[in-house]
MITI-666874 format. One record per atom (N, C-alpha, C, CB): x, y, z. Coordinates in steps of 0.02 Angstrom, whole numbers, padded with zeros to 5 digits, m for minus. Glycine has a CB too. Layout:
# MITI-666874
R,X,Y,Z $
...
This chain:
# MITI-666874
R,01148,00075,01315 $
R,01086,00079,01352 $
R,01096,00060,01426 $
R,01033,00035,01320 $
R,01119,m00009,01432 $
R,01139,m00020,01498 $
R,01179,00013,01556 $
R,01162,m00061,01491 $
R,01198,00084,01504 $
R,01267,00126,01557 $
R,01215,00166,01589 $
R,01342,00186,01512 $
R,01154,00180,01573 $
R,01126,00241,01592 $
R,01062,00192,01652 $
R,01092,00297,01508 $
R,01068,00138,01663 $
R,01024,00093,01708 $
R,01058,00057,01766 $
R,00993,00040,01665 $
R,01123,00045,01748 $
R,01178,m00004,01790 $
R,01228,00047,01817 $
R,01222,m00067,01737 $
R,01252,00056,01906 $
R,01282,00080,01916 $
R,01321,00018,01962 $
R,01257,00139,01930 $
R,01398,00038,01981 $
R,01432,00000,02025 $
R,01462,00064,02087 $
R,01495,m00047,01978 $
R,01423,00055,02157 $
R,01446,00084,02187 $
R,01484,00074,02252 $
R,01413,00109,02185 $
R,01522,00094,02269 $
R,01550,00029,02318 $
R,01522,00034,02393 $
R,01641,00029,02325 $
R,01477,00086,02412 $
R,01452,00093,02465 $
R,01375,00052,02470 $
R,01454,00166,02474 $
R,01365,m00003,02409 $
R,01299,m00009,02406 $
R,01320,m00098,02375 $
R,01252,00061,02350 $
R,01292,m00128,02416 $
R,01308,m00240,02406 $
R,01364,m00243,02391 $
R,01269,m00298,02335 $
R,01419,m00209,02434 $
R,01489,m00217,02423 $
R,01529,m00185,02351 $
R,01497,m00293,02427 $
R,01470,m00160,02312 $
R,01496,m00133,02235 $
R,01488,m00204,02189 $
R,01593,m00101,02234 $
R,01441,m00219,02207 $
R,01402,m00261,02160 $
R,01376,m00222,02080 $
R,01333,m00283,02207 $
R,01352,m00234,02027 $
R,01323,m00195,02021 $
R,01258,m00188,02002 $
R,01350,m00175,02001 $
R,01211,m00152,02011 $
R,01157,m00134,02026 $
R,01098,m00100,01972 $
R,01175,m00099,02073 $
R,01053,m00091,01983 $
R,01002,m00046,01936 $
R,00987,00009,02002 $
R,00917,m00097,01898 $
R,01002,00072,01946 $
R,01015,00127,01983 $
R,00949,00149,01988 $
R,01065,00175,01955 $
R,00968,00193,02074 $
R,00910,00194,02107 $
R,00896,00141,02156 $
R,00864,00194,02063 $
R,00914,00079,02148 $
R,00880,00038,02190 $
R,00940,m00010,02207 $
R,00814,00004,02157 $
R,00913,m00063,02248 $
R,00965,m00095,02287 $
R,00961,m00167,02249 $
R,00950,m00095,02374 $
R,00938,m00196,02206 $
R,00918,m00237,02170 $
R,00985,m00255,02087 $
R,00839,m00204,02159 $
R,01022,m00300,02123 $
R,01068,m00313,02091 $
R,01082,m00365,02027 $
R,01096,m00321,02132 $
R,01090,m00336,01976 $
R,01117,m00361,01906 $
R,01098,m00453,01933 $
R,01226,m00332,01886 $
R,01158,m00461,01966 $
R,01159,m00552,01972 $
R,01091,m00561,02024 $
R,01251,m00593,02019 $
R,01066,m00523,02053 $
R,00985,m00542,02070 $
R,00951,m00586,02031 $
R,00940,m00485,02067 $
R,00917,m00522,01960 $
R,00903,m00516,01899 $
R,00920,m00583,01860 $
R,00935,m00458,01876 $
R,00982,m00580,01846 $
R,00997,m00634,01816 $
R,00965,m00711,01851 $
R,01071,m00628,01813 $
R,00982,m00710,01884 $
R,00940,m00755,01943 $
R,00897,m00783,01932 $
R,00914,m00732,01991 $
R,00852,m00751,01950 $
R,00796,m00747,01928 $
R,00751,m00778,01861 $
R,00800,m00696,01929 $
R,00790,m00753,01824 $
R,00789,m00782,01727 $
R,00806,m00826,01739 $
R,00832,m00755,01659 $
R,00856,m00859,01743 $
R,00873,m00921,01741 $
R,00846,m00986,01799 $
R,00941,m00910,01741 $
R,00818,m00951,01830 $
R,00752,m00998,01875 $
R,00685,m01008,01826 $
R,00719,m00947,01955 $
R,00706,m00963,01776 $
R,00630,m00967,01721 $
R,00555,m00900,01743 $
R,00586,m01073,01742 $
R,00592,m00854,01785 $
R,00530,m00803,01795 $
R,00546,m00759,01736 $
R,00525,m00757,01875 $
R,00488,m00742,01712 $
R,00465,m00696,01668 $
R,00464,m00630,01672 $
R,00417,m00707,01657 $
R,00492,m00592,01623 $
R,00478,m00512,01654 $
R,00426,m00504,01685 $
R,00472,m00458,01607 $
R,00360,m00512,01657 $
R,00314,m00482,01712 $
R,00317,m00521,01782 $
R,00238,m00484,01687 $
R,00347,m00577,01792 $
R,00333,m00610,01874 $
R,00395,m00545,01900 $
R,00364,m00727,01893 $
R,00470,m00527,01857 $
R,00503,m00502,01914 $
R,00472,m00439,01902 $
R,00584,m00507,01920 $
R,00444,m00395,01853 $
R,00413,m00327,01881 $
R,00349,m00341,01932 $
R,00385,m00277,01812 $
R,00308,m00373,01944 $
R,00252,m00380,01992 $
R,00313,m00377,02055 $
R,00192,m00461,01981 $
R,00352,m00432,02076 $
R,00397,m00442,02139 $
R,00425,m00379,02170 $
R,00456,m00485,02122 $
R,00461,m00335,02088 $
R,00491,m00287,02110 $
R,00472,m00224,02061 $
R,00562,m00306,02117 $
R,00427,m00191,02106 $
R,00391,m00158,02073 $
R,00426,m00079,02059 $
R,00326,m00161,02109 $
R,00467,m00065,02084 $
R,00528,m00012,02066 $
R,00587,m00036,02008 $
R,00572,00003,02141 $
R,00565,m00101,01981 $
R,00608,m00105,01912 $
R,00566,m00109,01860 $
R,00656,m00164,01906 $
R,00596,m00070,01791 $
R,00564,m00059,01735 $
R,00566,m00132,01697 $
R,00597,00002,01696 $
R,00555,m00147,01620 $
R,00558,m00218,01586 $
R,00632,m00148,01558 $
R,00469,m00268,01517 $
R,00661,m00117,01547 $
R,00705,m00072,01530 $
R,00773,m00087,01559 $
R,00680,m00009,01549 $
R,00738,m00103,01624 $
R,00801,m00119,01674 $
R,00829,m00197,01648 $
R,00770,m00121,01769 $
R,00754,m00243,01667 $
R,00791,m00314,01631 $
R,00830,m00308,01571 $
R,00740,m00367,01608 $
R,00802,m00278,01521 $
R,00853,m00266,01467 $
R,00926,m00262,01464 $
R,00839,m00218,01446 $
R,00920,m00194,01520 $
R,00998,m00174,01531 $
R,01027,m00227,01570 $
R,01011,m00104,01571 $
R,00996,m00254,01597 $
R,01043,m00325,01633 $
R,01075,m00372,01592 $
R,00999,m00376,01674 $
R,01013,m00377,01543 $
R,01054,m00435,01494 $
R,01089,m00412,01434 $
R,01006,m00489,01464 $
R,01099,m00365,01455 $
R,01148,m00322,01368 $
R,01214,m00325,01423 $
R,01115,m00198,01323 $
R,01204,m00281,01478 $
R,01284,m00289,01545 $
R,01284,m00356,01549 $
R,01278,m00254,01643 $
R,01265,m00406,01550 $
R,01294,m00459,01549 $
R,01335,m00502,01496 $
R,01257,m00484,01565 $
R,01291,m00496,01428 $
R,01298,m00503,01369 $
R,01366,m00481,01370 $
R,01250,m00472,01328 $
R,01393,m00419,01377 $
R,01449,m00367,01349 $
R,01491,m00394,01406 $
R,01433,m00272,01345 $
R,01504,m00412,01466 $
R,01547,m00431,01507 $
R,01560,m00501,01505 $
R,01530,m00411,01563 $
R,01524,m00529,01461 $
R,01544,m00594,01446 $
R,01595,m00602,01380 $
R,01480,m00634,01438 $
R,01573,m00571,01348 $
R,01620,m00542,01291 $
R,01679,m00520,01305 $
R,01596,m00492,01259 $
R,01693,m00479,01347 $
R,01749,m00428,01386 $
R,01791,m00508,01410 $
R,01708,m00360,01471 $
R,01758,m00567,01432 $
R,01790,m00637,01466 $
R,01826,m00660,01427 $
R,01747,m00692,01486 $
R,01791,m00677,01378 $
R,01802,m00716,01321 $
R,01857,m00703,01272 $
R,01747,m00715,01289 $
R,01860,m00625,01274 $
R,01906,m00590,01211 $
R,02009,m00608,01260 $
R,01870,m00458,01199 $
């Protein structure tokens, strides 16, 4: 799910990577959560991300932490 929401491009926050379409980056997101905001506080903030997108953030994170670990 997350492949079709998360792109890494390198002309865009150095190739951070991102929710496609927008300039609003994965470790933003994460950010964010872990300050304790709620999907709906970051969709009101950023109103060009889906609750679809948070998802895909925390499954790409989930899976790249895994990818660490192994």
């Amino acid at each position: 799910m997350w492949k079709e929401r998360i792109i890494i491009d390198p002309n865009v926050l150095e190739g951070k990577p991102i929710i496609k379409g927008t300039s609003v980056s994965v470790g933003h997101i994460l950010e964010l959560l872990g300050k304790g905001w709620s999907f709906d506080q970051i969709l009101e903030n950023y109103p060009q991300l889906k609750s679809e997108d948070i998802m895909a953030t925390i499954q790409y994170s989930f899976e790249i932490a895994e990818l660490c670990i192994r």
